[in-house]
C-alpha positions as CSV (number, residue, x, y, z in Angstrom):
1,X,-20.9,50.1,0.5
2,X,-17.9,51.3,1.6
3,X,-14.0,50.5,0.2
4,X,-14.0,48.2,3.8
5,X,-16.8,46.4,2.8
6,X,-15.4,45.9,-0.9
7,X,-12.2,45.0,0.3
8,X,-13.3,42.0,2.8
9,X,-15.8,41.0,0.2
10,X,-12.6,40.4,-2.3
11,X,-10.2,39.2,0.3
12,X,-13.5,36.3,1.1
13,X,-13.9,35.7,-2.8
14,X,-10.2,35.0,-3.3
15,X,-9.9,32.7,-0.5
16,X,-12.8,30.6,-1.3
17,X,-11.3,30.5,-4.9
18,X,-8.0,29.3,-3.8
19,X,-9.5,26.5,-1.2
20,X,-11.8,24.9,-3.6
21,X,-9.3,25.2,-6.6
22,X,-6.3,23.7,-3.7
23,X,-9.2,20.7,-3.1
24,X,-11.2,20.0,-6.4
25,X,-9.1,21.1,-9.5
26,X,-5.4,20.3,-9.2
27,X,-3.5,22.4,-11.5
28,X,-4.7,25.5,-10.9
29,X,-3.7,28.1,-8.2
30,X,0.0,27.6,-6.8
31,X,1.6,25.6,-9.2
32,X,4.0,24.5,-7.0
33,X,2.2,23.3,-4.3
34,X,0.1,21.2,-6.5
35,X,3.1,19.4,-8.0
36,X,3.7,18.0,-4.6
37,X,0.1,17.5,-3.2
38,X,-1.6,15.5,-6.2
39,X,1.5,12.9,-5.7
40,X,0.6,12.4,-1.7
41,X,-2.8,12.3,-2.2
42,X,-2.8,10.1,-4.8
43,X,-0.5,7.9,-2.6
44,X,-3.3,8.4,0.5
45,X,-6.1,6.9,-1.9
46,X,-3.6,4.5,-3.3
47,X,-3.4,3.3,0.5
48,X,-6.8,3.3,0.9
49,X,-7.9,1.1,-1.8
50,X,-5.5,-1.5,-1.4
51,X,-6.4,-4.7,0.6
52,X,-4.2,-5.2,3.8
53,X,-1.6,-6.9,4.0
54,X,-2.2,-10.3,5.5
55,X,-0.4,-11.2,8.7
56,X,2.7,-13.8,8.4
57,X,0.6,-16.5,10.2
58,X,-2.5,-16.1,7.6
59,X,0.1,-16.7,4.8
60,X,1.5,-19.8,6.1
61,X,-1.6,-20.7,7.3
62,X,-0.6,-21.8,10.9
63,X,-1.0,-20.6,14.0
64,X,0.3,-17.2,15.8
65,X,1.8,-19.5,18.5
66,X,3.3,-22.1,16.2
67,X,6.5,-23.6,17.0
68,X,9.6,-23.0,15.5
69,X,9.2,-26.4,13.7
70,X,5.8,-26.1,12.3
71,X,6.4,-22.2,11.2
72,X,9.8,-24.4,8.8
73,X,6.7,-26.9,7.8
74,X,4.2,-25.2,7.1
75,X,6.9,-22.8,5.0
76,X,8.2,-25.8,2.8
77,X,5.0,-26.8,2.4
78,X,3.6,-23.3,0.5
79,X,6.9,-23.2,-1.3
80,X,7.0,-26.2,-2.4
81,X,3.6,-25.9,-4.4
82,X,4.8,-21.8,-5.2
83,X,8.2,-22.2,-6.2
84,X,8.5,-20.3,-9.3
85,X,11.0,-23.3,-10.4
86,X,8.3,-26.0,-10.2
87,X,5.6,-24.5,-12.3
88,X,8.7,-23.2,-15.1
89,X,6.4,-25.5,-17.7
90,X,2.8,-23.7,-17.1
91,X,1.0,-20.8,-18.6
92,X,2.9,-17.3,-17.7
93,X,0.2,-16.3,-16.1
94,X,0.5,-18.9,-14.1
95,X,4.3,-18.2,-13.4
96,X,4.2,-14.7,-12.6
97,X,1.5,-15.6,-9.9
98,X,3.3,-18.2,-8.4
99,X,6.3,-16.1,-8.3
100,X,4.3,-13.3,-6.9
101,X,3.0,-15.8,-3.8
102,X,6.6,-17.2,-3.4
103,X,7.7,-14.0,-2.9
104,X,5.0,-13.8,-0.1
105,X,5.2,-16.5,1.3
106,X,9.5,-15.8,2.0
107,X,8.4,-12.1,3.4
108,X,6.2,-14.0,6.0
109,X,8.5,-16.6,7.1
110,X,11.1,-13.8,7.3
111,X,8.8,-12.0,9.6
112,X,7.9,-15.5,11.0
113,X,11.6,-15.8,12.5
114,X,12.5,-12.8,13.5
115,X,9.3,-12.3,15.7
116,X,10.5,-16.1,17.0
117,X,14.1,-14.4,17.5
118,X,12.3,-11.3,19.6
119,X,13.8,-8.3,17.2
């Protein structure tokens, strides 16, 4: 074995150590590129667990091609069972989720109008 050999053998044992510990154990290696890579990773698996986001015309549970009119309808009508306001006197549980689905439902009319409006 010559110092070649030894020396290509240690160059290929140090870079297999620093993939796998870069891949499988966080916190070892470079510190400081594994301060930044846990958090985007973690965000990329965040991302894929989630459920997507449903579309504005699932939420108010009309049509794509719903008029101007019924997109207004069919938006009073969610809010007016959602609104955090009218279900003040129920469980907190309760509250919190209805605030959550207000919340919702005002994102998808928001998007409702301004893909009427053509922005």
């Amino acid at each position: 074995m010559t110092l070649t050999d030894v020396i290509i053998i240690a160059a290929c044992l140090f870079i297999g150590y620093r993939f796998t510990s870069y891949f499988f154990s966080p916190g070892t290696g470079d510190t400081h590129k594994h301060q930044e890579q846990p958090s985007s990773r973690q965000a990329i698996w965040q991302r894929e667990l989630e459920p997507p986001k449903p579309k504005w015309h699932e939420v108010l549970g009309i049509a794509e091609t719903a008029s101007r009119d019924d997109i207004d309808r069919a938006y009073r009508d969610k809010m007016s069972q959602y609104h955090p306001e009218k279900v003040a006197q129920l469980g907190e549980d309760i509250r919190a989720m209805a605030e959550v689905r207000s919340k919702e439902i005002q994102a998808a009319y928001d998007e409702a109008v301004r893909v009427r409006r053509g922005l």
